[in-house]
N, C-alpha and C positions, 0 to 999 in steps of 0.2 A: 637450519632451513630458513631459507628469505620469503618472505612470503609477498607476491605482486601487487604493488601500490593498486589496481584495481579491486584484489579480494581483502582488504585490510577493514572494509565496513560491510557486514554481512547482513544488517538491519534491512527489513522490506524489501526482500529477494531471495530467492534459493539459492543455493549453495552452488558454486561451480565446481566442476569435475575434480581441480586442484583443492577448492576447500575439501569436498567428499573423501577426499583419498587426506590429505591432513587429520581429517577428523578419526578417520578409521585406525591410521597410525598411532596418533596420538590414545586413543580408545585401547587398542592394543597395549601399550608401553600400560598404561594406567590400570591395566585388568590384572597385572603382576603384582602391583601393590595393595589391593583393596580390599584383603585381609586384614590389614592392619593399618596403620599411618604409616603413608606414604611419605618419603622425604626424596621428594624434586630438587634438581639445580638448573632453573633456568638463570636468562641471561636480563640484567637489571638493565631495561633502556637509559636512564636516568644515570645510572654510575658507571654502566657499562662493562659490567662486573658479573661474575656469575651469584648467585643467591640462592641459598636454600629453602625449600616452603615445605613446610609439612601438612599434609592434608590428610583428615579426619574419614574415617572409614563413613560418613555421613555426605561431606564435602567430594572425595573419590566418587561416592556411587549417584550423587546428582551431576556431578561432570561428565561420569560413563552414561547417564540417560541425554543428555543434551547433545554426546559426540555420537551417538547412536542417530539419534535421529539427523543430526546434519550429515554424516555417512551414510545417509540412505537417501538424502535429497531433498526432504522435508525445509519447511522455512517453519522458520522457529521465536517464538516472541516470548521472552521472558517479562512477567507481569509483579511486580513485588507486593506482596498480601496488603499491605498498605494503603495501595492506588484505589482510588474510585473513580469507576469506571462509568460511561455511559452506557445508557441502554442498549444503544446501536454495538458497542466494542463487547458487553456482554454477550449478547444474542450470539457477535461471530462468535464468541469462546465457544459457547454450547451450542454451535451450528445448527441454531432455529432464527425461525425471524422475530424480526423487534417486536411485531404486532402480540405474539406467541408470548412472549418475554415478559409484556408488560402484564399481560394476562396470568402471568404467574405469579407478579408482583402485585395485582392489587389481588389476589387470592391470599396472600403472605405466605407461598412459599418461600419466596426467596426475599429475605430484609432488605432495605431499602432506606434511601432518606429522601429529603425533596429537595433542590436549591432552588430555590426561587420556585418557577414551575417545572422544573427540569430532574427526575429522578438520577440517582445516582447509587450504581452498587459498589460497595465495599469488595475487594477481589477476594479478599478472603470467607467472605460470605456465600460470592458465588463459587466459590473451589468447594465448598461443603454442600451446597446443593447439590455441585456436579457430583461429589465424591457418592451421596448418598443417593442419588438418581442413577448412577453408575451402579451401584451396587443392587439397587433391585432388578434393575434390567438383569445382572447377572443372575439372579436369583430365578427370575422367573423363566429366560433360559434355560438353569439350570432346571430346575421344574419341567418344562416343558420337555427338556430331554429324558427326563425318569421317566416322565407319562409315554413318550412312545417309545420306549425302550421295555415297557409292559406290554404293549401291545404287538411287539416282534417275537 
C-alpha cells in the first residue's frame, strides 16, 4: 500500500479519511498477533527489502491503542516520559487551564521544577497525577452509582 506524499506526516492535524481506514487495517492485521509476538514482514525503505520485526505482546497492544484512536479520527501526540513540559502543554494534556495548573503545582500536587522563572513538569510526573486523578474520579462515580442504585 503507497501511501500519499500529503498523509506521510501526521503530526498537528487529524487523520484523513485514507489514514483512518489504514489505521483500522492495519489495527485489524495486528489484533491476530497480540497474543503472543508478533512477527511482521515489512518492507525496509533503506535496502529495499522485505524485514522481519517481532513485536512484543507490550509493543502490539500500544500500537493497537494508537491505531485505534487514529481510526476513529482523534489527532494524536505522542509525549516521551522524559520531556519536560511547560505549563501551558501540561494544562492541554489534562484539559484545564494553565491558571488551574499552576494551582496545583504550587499546592504540590503535581512535582515540578523551576527554570529560571519558568516552571517545568516532567511528563512522567504529570501521567501519574492524571493516572491517579483518573482513578478517583472513577471511584467516586462508581460510588455515586451504588448510592442511587440504593435508592431504585
Amino acid at each position: 500500500m503507497t501511501i500519499p506524499a500529503a498523509a506521510q506526516e501526521l503530526g498537528g492535524r487529524l487523520p484523513s479519511a485514507f489514514e483512518k481506514t489504514a489505521a483500522n487495517q492495519l489495527r485489524k492485521l495486528l489484533a491476530a498477533h497480540v497474543t503472543g509476538d508478533a512477527k511482521l514482514r515489512v518492507l525496509d525503505d533503506e535496502a529495499q527489502q522485505p524485514t522481519e520485526i517481532t513485536l512484543t505482546p507490550a509493543l502490539s497492544s500500544l500500537l493497537m491503542e494508537l491505531l485505534r484512536h487514529i481510526g476513529k479520527g482523534d489527532a494524536v501526540t505522542l509525549v516521551p516520559v522524559s520531556k519536560m513540559l511547560t505549563t501551558q502543554q501540561a494544562a492541554d494534556i489534562l484539559n484545564v487551564s494553565r491558571p488551574f495548573l499552576i494551582s496545583l503545582l504550587d499546592k504540590g500536587e503535581i512535582e515540578h521544577t523551576l527554570v529560571g522563572r519558568h516552571r517545568r513538569i516532567q511528563a512522567d510526573h504529570l501521567f501519574k497525577y492524571k493516572k491517579e486523578r483518573d482513578e478517583k474520579r472513577s471511584k467516586a462515580l462508581a460510588d455515586l452509582a451504588e448510592l442511587d442504585s440504593e435508592y431504585l
